[in-house]
Backbone as a ProteinNet text record, in pm:
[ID]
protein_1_A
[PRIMARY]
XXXXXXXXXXXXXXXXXXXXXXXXXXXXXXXXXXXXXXXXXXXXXXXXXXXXXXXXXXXXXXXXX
[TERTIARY]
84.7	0	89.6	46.1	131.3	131.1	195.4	181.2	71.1	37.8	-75.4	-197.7	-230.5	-336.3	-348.6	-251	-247.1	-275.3	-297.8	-272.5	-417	-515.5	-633.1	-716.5	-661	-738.2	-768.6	-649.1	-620.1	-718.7	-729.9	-834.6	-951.7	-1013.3	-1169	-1182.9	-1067	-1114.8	-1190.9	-1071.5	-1063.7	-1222.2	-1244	-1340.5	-1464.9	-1463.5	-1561.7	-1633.2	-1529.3	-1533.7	-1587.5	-1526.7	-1593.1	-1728.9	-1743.9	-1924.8	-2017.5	-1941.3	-2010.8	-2054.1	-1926.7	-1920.3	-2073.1	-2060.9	-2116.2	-2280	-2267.5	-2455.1	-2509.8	-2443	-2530.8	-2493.2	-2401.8	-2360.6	-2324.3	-2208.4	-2131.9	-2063.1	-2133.6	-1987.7	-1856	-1809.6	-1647.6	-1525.3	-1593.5	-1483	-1464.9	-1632	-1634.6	-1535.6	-1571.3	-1485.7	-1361.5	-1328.2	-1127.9	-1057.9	-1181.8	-1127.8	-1124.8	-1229.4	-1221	-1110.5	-1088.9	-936.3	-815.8	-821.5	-706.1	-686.4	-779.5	-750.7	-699.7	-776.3	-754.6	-544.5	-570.1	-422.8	-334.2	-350.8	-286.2	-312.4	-373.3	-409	-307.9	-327.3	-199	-127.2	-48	89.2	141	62	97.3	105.8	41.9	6.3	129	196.8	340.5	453.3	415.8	562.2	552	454.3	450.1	539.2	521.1	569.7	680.2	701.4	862	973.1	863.5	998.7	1017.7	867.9	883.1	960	1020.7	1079.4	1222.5	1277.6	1355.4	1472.5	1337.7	1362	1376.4	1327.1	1393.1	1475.5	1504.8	1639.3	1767.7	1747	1871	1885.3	1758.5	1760.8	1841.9	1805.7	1900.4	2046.7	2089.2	2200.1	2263.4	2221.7	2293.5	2300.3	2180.8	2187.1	2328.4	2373.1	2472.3	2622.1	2628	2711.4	2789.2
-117.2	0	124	238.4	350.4	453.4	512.2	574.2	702.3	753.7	860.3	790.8	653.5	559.3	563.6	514	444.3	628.5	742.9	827.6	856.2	817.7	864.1	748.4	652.5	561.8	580.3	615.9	723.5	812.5	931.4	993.1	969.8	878.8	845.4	790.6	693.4	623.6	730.9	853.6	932.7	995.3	1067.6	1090.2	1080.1	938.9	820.1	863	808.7	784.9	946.4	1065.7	1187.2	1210.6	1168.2	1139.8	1066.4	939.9	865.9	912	933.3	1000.2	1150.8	1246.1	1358.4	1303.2	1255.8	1187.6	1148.4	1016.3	945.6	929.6	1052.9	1087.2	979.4	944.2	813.1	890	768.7	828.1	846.5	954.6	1007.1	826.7	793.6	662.8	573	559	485.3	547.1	680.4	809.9	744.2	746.2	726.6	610.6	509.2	384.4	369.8	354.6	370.5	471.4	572.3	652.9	612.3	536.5	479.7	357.7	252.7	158.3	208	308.7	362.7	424	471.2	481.6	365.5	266.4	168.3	62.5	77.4	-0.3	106	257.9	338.6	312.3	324.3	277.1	126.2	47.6	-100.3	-113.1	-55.3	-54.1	27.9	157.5	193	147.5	56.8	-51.9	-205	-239.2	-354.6	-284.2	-125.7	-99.1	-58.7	-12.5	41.6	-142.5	-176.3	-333.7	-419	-388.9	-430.2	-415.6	-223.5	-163.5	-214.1	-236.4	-276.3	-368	-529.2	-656.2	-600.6	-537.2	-532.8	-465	-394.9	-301.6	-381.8	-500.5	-567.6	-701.1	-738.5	-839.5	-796.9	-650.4	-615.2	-564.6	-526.7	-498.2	-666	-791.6	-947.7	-918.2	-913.8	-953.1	-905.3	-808	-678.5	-757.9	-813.9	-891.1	-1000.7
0	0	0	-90.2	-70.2	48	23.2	174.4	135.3	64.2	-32	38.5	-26	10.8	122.5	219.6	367	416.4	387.7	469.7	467.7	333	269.4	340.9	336.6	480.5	607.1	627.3	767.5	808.9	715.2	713.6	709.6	654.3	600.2	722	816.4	936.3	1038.4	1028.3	1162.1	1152.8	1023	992	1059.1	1004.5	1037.9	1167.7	1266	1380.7	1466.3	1387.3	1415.6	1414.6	1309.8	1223	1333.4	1331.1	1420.2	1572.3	1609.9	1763.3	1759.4	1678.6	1670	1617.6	1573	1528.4	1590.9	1655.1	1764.5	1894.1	1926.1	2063.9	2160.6	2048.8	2145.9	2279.2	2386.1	2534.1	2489.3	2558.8	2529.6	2567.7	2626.6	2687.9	2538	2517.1	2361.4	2248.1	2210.6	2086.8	2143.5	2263.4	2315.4	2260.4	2304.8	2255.5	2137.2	2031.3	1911.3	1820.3	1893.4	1848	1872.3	1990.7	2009.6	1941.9	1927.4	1815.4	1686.6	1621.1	1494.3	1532	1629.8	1612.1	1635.3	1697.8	1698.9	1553.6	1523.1	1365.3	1238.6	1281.1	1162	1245.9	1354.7	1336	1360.5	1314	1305.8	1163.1	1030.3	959.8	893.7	940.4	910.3	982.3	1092.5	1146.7	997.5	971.2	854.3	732	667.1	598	594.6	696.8	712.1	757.1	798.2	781.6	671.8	608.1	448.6	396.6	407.3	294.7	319.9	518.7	523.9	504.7	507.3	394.7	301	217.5	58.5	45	137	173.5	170.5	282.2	289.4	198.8	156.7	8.9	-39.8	-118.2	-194.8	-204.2	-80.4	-18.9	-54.2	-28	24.3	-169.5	-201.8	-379.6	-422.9	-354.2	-459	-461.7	-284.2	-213.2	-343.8
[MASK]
+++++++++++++++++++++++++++++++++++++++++++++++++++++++++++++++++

């Protein structure tokens, strides 16, 4: 996933969860948790990519070898 994409996901989540919270007047404890997942889901989601990039980092580093 690009990081453009992964950021536009990002957004539509946070969004979301604004929308949601403000419409049907979710408890603040609920909005917390649900934000805090969403943040723990983006940065699990840029720890997968940044070690991705890393493997192919050092693939290609052994390939050059």
């Amino acid at each position: 996933m690009t990081a453009k994409k992964s950021k536009k996901i990002q957004r539509n989540i946070l969004s979301t969860i604004l929308d949601l919270s403000l419409n049907s007047k979710i408890h603040l404890k609920e909005l917390f948790l649900r934000f805090y997942s969403t943040l723990i889901f983006i940065f699990y989601d840029y720890f997968l990519y940044f070690f991705y990039k890393f493997i192919q980092f050092a693939s290609k580093k052994a390939e050059k070898k």
